[in-house]
DOVOLO-139031 format. One line per 2 residues: their letters; for each residue y, z, x of N, C-alpha, C, O. Coordinates in steps of 0.1 Angstrom, whole numbers, padded with zeros to 4 digits, always signed. Example, Ala and Ser with C-alpha at 12.3 -4.5 7.8 and 13.67 -1.06 7.14 Angstrom:
// DOVOLO-139031
AS = -0057 +0078 +0132 -0045 +0078 +0123 -0033 +0078 +0132 -0033 +0085 +0142  -0022 +0071 +0128 -0011 +0071 +0137 +0000 +0079 +0129 +0011 +0080 +0134 $
// end
This chain:
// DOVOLO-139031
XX = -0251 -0063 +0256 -0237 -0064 +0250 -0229 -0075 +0257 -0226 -0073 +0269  -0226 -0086 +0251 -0215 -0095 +0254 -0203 -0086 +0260 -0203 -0073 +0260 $
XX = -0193 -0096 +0265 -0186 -0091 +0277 -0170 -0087 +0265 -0162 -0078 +0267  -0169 -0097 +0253 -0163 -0093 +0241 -0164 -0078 +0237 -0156 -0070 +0236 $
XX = -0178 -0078 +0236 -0176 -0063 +0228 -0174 -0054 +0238 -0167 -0044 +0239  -0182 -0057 +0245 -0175 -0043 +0259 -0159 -0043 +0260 -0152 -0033 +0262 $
XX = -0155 -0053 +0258 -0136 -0053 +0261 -0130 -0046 +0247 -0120 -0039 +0248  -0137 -0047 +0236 -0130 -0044 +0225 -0132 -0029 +0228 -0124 -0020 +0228 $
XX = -0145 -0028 +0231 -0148 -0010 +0232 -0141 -0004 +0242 -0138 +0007 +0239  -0137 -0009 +0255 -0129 -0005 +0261 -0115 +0002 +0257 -0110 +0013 +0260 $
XX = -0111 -0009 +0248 -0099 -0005 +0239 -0098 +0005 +0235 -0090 +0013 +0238  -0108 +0005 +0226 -0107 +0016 +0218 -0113 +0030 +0227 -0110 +0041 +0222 $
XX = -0118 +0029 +0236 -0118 +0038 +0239 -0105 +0046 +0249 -0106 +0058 +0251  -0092 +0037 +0255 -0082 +0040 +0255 -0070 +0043 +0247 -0059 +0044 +0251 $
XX = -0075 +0043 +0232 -0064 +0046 +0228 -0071 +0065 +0226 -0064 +0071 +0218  -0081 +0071 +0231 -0083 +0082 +0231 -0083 +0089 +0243 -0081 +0101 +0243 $
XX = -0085 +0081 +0256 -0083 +0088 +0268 -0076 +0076 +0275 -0081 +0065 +0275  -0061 +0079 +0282 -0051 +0074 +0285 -0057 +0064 +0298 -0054 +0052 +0300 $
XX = -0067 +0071 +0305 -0073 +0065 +0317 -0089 +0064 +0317 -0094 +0072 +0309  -0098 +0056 +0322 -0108 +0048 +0314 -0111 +0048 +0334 -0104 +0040 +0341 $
XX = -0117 +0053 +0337 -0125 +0048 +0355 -0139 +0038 +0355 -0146 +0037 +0346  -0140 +0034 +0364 -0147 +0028 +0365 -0165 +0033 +0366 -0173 +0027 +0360 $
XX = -0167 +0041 +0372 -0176 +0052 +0372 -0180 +0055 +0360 -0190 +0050 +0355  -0169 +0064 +0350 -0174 +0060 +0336 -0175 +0050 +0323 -0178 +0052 +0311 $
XX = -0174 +0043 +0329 -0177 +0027 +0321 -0191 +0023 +0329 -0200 +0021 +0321  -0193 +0023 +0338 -0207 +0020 +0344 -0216 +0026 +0335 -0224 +0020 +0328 $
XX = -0216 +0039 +0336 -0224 +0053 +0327 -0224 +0047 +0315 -0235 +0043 +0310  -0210 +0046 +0309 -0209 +0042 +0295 -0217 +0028 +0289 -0224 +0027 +0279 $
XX = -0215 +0023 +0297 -0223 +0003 +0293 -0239 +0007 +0298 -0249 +0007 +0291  -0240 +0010 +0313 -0253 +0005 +0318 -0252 -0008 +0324 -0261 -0016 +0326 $
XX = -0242 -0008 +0325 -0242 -0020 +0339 -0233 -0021 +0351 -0226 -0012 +0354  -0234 -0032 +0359 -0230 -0032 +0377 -0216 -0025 +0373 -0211 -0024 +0362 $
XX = -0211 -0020 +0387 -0196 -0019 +0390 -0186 -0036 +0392 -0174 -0039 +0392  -0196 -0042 +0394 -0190 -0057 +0396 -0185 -0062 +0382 -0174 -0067 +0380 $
XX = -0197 -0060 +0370 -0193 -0060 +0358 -0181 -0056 +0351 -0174 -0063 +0344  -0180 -0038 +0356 -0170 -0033 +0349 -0157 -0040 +0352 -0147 -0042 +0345 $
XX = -0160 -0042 +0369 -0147 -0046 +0378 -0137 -0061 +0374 -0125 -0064 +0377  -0148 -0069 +0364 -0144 -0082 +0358 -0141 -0078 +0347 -0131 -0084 +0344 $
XX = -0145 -0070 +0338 -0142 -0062 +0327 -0127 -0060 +0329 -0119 -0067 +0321  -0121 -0053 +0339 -0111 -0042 +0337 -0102 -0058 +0339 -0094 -0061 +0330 $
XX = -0103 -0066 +0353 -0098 -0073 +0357 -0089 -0081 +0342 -0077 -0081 +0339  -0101 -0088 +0337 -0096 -0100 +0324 -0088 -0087 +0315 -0077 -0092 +0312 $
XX = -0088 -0078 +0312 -0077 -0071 +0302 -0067 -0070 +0306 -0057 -0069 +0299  -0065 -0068 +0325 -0050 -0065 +0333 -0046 -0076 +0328 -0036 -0077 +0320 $
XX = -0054 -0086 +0333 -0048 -0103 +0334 -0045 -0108 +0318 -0040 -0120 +0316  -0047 -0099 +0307 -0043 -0105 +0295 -0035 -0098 +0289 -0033 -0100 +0277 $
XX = -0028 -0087 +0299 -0020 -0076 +0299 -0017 -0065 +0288 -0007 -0061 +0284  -0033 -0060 +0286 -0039 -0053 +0277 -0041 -0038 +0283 -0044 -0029 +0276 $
XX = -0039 -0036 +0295 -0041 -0022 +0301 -0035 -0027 +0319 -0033 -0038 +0325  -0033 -0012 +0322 -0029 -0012 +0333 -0036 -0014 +0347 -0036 -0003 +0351 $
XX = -0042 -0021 +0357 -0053 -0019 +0370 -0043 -0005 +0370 -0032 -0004 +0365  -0050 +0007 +0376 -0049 +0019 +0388 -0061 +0020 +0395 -0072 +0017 +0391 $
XX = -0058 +0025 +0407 -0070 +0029 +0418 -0088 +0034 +0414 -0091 +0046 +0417  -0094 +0028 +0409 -0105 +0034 +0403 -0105 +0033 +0387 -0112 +0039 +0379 $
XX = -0098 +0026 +0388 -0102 +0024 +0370 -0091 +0018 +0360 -0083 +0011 +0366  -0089 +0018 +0349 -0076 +0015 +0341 -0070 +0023 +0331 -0076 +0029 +0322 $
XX = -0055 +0024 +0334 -0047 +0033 +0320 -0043 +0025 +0309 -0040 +0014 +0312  -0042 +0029 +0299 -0033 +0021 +0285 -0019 +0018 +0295 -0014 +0025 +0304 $
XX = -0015 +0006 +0287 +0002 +0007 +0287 +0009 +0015 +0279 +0006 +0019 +0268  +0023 +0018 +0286 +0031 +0022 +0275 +0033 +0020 +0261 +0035 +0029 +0252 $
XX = +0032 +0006 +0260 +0031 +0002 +0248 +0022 +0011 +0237 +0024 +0019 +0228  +0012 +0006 +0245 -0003 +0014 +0232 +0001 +0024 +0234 -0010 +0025 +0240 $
XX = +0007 +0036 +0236 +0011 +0049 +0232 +0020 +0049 +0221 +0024 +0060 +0216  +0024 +0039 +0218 +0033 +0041 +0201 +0029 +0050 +0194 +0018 +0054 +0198 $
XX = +0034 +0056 +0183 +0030 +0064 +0174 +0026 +0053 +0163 +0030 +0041 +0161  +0017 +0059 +0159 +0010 +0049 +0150 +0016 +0056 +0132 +0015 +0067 +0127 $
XX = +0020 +0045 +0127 +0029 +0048 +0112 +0018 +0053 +0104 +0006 +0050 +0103  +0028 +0066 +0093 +0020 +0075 +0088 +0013 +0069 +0077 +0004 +0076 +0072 $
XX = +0016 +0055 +0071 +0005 +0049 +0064 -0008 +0044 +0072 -0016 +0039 +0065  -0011 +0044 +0082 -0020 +0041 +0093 -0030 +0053 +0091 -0042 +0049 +0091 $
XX = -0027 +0068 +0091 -0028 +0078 +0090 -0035 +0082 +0076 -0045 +0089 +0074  -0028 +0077 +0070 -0031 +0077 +0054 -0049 +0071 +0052 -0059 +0075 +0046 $
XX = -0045 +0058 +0061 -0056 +0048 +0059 -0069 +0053 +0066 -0080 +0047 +0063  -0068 +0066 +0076 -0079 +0069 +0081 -0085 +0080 +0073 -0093 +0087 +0079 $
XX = -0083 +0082 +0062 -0092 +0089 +0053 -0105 +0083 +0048 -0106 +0073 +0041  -0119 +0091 +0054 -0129 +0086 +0052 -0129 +0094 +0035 -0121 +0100 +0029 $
XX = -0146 +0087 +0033 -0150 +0097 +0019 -0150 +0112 +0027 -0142 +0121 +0023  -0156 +0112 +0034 -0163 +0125 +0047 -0148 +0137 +0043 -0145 +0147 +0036 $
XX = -0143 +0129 +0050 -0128 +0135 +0053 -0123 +0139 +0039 -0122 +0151 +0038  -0121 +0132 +0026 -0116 +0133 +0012 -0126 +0150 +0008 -0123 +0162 +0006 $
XX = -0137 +0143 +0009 -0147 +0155 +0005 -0144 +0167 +0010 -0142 +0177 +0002  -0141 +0168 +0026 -0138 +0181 +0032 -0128 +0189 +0023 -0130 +0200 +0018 $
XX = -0118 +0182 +0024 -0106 +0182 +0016 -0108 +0192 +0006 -0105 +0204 +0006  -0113 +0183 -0005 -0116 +0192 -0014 -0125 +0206 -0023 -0126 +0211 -0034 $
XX = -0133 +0207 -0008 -0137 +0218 -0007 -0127 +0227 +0000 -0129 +0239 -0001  -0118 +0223 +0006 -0109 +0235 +0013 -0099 +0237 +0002 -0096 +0249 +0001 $
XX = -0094 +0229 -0005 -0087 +0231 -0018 -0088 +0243 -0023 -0079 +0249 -0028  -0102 +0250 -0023 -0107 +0256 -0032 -0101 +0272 -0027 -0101 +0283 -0033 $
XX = -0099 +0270 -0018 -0096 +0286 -0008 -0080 +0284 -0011 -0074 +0291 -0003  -0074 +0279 -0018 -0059 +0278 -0014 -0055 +0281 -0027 -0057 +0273 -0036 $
XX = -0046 +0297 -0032 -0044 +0301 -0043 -0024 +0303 -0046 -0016 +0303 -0037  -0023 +0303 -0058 -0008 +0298 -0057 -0004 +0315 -0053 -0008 +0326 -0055 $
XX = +0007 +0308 -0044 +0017 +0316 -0037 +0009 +0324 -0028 +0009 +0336 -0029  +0005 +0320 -0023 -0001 +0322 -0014 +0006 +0318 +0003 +0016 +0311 +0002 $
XX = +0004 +0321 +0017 +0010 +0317 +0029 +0002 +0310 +0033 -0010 +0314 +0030  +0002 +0296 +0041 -0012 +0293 +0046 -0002 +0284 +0060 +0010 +0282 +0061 $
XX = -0016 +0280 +0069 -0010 +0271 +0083 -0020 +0259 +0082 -0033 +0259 +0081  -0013 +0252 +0082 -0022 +0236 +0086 -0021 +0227 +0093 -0013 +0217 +0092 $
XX = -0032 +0232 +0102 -0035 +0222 +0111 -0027 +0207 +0117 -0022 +0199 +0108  -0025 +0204 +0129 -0031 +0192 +0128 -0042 +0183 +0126 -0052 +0187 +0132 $
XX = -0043 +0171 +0117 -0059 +0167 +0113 -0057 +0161 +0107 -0047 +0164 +0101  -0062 +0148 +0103 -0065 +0137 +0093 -0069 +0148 +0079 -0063 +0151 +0069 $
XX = -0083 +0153 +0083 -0087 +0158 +0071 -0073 +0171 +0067 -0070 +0170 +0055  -0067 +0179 +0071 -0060 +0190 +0067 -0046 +0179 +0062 -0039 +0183 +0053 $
XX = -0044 +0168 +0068 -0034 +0161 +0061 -0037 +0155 +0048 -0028 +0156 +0040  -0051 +0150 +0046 -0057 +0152 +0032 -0056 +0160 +0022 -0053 +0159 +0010 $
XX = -0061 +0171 +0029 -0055 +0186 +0018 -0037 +0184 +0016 -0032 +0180 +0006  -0031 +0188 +0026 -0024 +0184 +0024 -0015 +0175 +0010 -0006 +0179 +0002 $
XX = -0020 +0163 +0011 -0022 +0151 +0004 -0025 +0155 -0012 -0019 +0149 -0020  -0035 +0166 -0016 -0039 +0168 -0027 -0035 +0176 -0032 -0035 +0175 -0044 $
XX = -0028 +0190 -0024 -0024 +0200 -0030 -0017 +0205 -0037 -0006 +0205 -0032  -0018 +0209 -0046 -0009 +0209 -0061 -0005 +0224 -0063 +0002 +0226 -0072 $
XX = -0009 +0237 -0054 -0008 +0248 -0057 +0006 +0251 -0051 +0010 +0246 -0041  +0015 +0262 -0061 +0025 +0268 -0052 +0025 +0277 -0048 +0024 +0288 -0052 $
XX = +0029 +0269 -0027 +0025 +0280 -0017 +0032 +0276 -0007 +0038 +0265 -0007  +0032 +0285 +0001 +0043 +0291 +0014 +0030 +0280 +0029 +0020 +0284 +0033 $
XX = +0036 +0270 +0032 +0027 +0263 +0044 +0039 +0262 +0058 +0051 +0258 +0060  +0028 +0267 +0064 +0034 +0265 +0080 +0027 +0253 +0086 +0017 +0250 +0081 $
XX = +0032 +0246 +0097 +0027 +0236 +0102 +0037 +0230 +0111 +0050 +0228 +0110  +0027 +0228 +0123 +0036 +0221 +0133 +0033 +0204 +0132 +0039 +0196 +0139 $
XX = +0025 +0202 +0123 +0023 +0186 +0118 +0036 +0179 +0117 +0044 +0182 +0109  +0038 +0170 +0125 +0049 +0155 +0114 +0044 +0147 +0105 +0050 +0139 +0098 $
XX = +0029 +0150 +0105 +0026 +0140 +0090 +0022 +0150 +0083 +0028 +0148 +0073  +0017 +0160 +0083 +0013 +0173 +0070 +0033 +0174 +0066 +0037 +0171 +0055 $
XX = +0042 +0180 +0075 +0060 +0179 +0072 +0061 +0169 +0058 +0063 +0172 +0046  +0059 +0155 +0068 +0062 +0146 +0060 +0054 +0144 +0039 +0060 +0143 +0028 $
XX = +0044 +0145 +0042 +0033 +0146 +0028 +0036 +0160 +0018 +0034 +0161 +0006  +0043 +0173 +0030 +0045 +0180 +0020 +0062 +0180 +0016 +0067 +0189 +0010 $
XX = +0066 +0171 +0021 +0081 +0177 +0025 +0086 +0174 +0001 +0093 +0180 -0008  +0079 +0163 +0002 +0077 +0156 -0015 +0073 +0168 -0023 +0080 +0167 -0034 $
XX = +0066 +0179 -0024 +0062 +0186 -0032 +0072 +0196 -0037 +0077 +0200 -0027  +0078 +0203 -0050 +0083 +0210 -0052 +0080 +0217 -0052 +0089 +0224 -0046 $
XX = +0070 +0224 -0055 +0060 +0236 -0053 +0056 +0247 -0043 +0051 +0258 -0045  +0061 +0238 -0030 +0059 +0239 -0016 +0067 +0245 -0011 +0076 +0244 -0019 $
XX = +0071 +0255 +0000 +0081 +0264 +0008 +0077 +0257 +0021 +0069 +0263 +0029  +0081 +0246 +0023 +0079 +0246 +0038 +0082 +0250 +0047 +0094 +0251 +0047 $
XX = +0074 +0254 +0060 +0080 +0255 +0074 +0074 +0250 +0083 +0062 +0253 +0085  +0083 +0236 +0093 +0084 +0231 +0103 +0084 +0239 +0117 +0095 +0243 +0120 $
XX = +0073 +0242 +0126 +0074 +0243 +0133 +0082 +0232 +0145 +0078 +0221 +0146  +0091 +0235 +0151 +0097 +0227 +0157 +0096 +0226 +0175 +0086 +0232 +0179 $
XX = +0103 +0221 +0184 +0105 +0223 +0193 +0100 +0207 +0203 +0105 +0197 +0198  +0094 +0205 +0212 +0092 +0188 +0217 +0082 +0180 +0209 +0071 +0186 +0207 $
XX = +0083 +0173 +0207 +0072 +0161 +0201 +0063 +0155 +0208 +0066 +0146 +0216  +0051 +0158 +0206 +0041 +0151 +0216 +0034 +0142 +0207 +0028 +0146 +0197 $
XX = +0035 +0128 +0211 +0035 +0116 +0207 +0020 +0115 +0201 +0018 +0112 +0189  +0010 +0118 +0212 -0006 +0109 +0209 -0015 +0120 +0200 -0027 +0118 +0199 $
XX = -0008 +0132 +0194 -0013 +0138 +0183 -0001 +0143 +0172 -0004 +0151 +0163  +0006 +0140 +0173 +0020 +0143 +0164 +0019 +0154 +0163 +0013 +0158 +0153 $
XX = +0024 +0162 +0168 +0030 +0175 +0167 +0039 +0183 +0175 +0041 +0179 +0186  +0045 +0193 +0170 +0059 +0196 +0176 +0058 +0212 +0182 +0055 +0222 +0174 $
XX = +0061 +0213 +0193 +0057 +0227 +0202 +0069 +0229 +0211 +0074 +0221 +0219  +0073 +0248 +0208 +0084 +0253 +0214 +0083 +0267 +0215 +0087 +0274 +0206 $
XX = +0077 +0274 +0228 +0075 +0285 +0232 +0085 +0291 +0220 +0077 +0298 +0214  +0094 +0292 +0216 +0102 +0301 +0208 +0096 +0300 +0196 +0090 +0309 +0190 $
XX = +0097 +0286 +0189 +0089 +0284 +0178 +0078 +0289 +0172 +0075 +0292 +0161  +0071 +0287 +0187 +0052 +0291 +0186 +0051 +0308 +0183 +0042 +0314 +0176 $
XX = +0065 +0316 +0189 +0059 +0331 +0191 +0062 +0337 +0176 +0058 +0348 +0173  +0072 +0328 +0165 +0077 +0331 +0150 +0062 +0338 +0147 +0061 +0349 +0143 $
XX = +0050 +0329 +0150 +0039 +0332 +0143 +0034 +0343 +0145 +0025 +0347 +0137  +0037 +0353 +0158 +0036 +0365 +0154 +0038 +0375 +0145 +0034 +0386 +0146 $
XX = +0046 +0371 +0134 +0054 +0378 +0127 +0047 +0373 +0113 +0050 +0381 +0104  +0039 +0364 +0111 +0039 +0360 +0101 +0025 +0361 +0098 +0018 +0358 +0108 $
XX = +0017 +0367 +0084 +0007 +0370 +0081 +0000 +0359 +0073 +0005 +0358 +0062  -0011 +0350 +0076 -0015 +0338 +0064 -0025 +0341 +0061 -0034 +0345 +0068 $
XX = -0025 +0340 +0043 -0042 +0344 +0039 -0049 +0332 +0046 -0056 +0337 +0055  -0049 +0320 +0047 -0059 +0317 +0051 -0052 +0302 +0064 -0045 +0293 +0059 $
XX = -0055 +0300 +0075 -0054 +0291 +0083 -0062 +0281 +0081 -0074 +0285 +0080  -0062 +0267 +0081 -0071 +0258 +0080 -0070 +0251 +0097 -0059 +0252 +0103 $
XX = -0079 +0246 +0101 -0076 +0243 +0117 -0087 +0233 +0116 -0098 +0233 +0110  -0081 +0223 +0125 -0089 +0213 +0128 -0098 +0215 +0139 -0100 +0226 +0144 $
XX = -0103 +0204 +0145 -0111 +0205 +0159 -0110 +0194 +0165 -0110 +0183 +0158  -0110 +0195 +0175 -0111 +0183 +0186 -0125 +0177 +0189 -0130 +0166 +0188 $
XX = -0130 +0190 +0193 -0144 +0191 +0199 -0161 +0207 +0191 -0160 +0219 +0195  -0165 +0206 +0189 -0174 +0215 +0183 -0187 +0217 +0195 -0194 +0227 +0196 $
XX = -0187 +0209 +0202 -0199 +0208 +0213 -0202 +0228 +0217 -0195 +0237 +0222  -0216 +0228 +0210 -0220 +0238 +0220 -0217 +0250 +0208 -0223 +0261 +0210 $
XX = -0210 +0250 +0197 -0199 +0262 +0193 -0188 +0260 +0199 -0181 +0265 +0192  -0183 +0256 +0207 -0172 +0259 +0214 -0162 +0252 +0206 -0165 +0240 +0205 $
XX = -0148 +0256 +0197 -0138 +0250 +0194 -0126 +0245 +0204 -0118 +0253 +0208  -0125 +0234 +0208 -0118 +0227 +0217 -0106 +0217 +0211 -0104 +0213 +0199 $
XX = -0099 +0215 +0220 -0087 +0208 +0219 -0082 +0202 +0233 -0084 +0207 +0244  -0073 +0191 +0229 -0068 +0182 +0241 -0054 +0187 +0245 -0052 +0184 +0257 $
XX = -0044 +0193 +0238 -0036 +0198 +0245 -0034 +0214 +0245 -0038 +0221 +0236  -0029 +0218 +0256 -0030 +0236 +0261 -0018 +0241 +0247 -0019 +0250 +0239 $
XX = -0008 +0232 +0249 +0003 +0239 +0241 -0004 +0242 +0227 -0002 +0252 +0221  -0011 +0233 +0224 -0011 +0232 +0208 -0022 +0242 +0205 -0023 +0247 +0194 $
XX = -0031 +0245 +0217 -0042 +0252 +0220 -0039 +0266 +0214 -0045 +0271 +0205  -0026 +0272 +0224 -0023 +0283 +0226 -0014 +0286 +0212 -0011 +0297 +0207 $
XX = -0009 +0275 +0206 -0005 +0278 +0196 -0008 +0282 +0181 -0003 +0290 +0174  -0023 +0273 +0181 -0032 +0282 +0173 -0040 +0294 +0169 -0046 +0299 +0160 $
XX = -0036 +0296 +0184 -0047 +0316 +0188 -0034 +0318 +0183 -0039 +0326 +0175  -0018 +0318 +0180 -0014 +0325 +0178 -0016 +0329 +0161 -0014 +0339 +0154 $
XX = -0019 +0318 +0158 -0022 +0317 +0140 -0030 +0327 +0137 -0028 +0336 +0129  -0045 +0325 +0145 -0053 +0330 +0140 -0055 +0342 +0144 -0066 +0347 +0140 $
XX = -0047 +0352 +0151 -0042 +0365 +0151 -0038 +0374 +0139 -0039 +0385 +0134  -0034 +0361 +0138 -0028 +0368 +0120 -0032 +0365 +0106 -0026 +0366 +0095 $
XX = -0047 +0358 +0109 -0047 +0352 +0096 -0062 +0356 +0088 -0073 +0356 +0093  -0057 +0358 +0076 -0066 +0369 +0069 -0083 +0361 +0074 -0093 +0364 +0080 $
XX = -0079 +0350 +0069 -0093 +0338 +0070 -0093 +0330 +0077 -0083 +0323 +0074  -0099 +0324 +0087 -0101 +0313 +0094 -0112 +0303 +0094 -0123 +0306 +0099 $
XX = -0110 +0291 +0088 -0111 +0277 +0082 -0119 +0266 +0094 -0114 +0255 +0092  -0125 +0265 +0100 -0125 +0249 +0105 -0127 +0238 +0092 -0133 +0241 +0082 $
XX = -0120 +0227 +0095 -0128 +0215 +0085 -0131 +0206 +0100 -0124 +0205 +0110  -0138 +0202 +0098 -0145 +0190 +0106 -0158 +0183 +0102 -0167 +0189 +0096 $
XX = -0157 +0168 +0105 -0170 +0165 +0107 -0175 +0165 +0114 -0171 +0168 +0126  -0195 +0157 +0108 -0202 +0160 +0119 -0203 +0161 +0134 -0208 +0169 +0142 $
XX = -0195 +0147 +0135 -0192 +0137 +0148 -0190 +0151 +0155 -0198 +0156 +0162  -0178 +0156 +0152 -0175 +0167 +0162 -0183 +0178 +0170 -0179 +0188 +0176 $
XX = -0197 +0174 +0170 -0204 +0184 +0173 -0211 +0177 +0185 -0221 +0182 +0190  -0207 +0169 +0188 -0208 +0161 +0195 -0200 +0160 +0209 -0202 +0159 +0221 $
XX = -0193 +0162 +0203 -0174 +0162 +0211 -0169 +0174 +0218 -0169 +0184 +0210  -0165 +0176 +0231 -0159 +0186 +0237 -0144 +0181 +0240 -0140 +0170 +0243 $
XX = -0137 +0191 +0239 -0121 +0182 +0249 -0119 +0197 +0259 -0128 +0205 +0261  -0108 +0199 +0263 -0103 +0208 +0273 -0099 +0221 +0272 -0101 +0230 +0281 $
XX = -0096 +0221 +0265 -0091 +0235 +0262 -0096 +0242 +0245 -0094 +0238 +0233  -0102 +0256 +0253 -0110 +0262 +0238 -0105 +0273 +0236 -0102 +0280 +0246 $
XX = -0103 +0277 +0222 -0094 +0287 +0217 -0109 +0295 +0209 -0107 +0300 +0198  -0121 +0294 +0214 -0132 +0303 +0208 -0145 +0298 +0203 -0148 +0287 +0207 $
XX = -0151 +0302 +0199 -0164 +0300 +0190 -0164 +0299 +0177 -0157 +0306 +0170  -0174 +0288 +0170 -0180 +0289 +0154 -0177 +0303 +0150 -0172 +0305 +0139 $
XX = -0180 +0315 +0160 -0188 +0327 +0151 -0176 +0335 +0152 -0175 +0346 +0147  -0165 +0330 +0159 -0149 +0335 +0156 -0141 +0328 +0142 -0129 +0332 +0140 $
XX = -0145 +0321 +0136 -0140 +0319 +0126 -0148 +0326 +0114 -0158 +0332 +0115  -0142 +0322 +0102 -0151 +0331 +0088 -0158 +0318 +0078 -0166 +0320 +0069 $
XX = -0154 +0304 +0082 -0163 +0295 +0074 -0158 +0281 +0082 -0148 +0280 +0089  -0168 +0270 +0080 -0169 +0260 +0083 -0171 +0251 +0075 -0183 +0250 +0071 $
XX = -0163 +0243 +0070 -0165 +0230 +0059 -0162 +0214 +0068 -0151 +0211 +0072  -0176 +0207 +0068 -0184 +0199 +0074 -0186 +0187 +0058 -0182 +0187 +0046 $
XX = -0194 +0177 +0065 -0196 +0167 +0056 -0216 +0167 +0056 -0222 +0162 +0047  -0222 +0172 +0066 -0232 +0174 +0064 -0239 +0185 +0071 -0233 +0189 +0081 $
XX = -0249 +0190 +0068 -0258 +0200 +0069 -0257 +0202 +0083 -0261 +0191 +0089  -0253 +0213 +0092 -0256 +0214 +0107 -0269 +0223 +0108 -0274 +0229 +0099 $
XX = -0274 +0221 +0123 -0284 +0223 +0128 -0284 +0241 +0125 -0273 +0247 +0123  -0299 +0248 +0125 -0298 +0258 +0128 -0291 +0269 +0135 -0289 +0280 +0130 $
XX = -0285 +0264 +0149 -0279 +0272 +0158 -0262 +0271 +0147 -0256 +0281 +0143  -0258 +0260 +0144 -0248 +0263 +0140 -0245 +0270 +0124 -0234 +0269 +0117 $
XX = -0256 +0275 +0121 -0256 +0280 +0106 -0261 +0294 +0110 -0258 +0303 +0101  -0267 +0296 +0121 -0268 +0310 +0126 -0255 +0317 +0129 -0253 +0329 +0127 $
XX = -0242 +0306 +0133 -0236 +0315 +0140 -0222 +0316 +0131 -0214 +0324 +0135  -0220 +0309 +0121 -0206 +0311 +0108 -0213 +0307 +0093 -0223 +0299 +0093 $
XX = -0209 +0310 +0084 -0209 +0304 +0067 -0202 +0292 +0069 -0190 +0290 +0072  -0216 +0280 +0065 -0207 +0268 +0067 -0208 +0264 +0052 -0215 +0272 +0046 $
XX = -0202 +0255 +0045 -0201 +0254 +0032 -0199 +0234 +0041 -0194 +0228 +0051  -0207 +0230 +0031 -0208 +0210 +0033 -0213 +0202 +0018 -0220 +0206 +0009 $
XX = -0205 +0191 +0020 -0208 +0179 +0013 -0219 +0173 +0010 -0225 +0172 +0020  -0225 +0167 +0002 -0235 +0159 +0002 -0237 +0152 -0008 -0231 +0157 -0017 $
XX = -0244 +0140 -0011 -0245 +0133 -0022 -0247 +0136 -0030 -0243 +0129 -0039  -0254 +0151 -0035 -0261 +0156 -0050 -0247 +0168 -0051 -0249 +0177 -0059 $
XX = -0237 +0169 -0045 -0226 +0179 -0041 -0232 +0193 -0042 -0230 +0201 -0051  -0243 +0194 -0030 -0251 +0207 -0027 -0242 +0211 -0017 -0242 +0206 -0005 $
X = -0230 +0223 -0023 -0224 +0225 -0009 -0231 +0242 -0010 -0229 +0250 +0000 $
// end
C-alpha cells in the first residue's frame, strides 16, 4: 500500500475513533513503527490530525456534525432494504422508539403510518418532525455531537412509564452475539426501552458482526427478530428469528 492510501485510511479511520496509536496502525497496515511514525508525522505537518504521545487524535475541527443531507446520502441499498422490511412491523397508531441509525432514519424516512414515535435522534426529530400523521416525542437533555443524540437522566427515566409495541434499535457492534454500543448514556438508555417494549427489533447489517464497541446492553437471543441484509451464519440463526434481504427478496 502506497503511503497515500494509508493516509487516507488513516482518516477515515479517525473520524470513528477520536485517537488512532501507533501500535494499532502497525497491526493495522503491517508495517515498521518508523513507517507509521512518518505517516502520522506528514498529516500533523499538513495539519490534518493532532501528534499526542503514542499516536494521533482528530482535531476539533473534524468533530463537526456532519449536515443531515450527508446523513441522508449514507443510505446504502442494504440500509433501504432493511428499512423496508421493518416497515412491515409498524401498524397505525401504534407507540414505537427509534433508534439512533442511518438505517432506522430510513424507516423513519419512509413511514407513512399514523403513530406515537419516541426518539432521542436529531435526525429521526428532524425527518419526522414533517409528518402529520406522527405524535412526536423528543427525547431531550445534552447533545452528544459524534452520534447525534440527546440524553438526560430525567428524560431517559420518562421511558419507564411508557409501553412500545415495538422498539427498533440499531447496533454498533454484533461481534460474538453481543449487542454493543459506543456510548454508556445512550447504552443505558436503551435497556430502558426495552423494558418496556412489547417487541424488540435490531436492524443492522452484515458488517456489524464483525464489530464490537464498549458497552453491551445484551444478546441476539434477547431480542425477538433481527433484520439484516444477508443470510447470517448458523450460530446467529440458532440464537433469534432473523428475517434478510436478498436479490430474489428471499426474506
Amino acid at each position: 500500500m502506497y503511503q497515500e492510501q494509508r493516509l487516507e485510511e488513516i482518516l477515515k479511520l479517525l473520524q470513528e475513533n477520536e485517537v488512532l496509536t501507533t501500535e494499532k496502525m502497525i497491526e493495522h497496515f503491517g508495517v515498521s513503527r518508523d513507517t507509521v511514525r512518518r505517516d502520522f508525522s506528514k498529516l500533523s505537518n499538513e495539519g490534518k490530525v493532532k501528534r499526542i504521545h503514542g499516536g494521533v487524535m482528530q482535531l476539533e475541527t473534524d468533530k463537526k456534525i456532519s449536515s443531515f443531507n450527508d446523513r441522508l446520502d449514507s443510505f446504502t441499498i442494504s440500509k433501504k432494504q432493511i428499512a423496508e422490511i421493518a416497515n412491515n412491523y409498524i401498524q397505525t397508531d401504534g407507540t414505537y422508539f427509534f433508534d439512533v441509525s442511518t438505517i432506522v432514519l430510513k424507516l423513519a424516512q419512509i413511514l407513512d403510518a399514523k403513530a406515537t414515535i419516541y426518539t432521542h435522534s436529531l435526525d429521526n426529530s428532524i425527518m419526522l418532525s414533517s409528518k402529520d400523521n406522527i405524535s412526536l416525542h423528543l427525547l431531550g437533555g445534552k447533545f452528544f455531537i459524534k452520534n447525534r443524540f440527546f440524553y438526560s437522566l430525567n428524560e431517559a427515566e420518562i421511558l419507564n412509564n411508557i409501553k412500545f409495541d415495538v422498539a427498533f434499535i440499531g447496533a454498533a457492534g454484533l461481534k460474538n452475539g453481543q449487542v454493543s454500543f459506543e456510548d454508556q448514556t445512550d447504552a443505558y438508555l436503551k435497556q430502558l426501552v426495552l423494558k418496556n417494549a412489547k417487541r424488540k427489533i435490531i436492524l443492522a447489517e452484515e458488517s456489524k458482526f464483525s464489530k464490537e464497541a464498549t458497552y453491551t446492553i445484551g444478546n441476539l437471543n434477547d431480542f425477538d427478530l433481527l433484520i439484516t441484509d444477508q443470510k447470517p451464519g448458523s450460530r446467529i440463526l440458532s440464537m433469534i428469528d432473523v428475517k434478510y434481504g436478498s436479490d430474489d427478496n428471499g426474506y
